[in-house]
N, C-alpha and C positions, 0 to 999 in steps of 0.2 A: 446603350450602356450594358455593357457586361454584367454576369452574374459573382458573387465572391465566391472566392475559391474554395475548397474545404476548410484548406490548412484559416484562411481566414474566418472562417464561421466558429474552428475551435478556439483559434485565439482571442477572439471578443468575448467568450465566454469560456474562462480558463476557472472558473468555480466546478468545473464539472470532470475536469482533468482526473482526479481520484477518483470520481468516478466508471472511468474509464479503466483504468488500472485496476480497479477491484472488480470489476465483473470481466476483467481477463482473467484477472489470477482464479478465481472461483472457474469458468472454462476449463485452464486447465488443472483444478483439483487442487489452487495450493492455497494458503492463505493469504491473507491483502493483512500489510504492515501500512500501519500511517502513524504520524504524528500528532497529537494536537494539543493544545498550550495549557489546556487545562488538566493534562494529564502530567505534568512537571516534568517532561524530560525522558519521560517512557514512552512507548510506544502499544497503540494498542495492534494485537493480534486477531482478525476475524474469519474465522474457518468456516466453509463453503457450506456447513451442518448451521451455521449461522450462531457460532459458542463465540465469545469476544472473553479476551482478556488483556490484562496490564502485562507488557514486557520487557526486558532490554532485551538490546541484542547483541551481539557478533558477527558480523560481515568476514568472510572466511574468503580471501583472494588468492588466486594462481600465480602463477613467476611473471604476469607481465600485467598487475594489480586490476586483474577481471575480477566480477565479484563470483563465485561459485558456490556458495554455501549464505545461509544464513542459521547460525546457532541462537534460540533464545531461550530467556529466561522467563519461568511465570513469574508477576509478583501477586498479580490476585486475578482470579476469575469475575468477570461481570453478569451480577444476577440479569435473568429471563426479564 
């Protein structure tokens, strides 16, 4: 019996997928944007210094709708 592959050990467990993505972004310096439903429709922001806040965004795309920018907006700071 074979061993499962990568790709199948992260898809069995896709709760952890964000997590992945946010200790890239922190790697390379930027901040990890997520969503989550108790925040109504904003987005929180969390900088690699470990500061979070409430945002929207802007998704800023080139001539062939790549994303290359993201513009956002604070709506509040989340306390320590």
């Amino acid at each position: 019996m074979s061993s499962p592959s990568i790709v199948d050990r992260l898809l069995k467990n896709m709760g952890n997928m964000h997590e992945l993505g946010r200790q890239r972004a922190f790697e390379l310096g930027n901040p990890f944007y997520a969503q989550f439903e108790e925040d109504g429709g904003y987005y929180r922001k969390e900088m690699p210094s470990g500061e979070k806040y409430l945002v929207t965004i802007e998704i800023v795309t080139d001539e062939n709708e790549m994303p290359v920018e993201i513009k956002d907006t604070i709506i509040k700071k989340f306390k320590d």
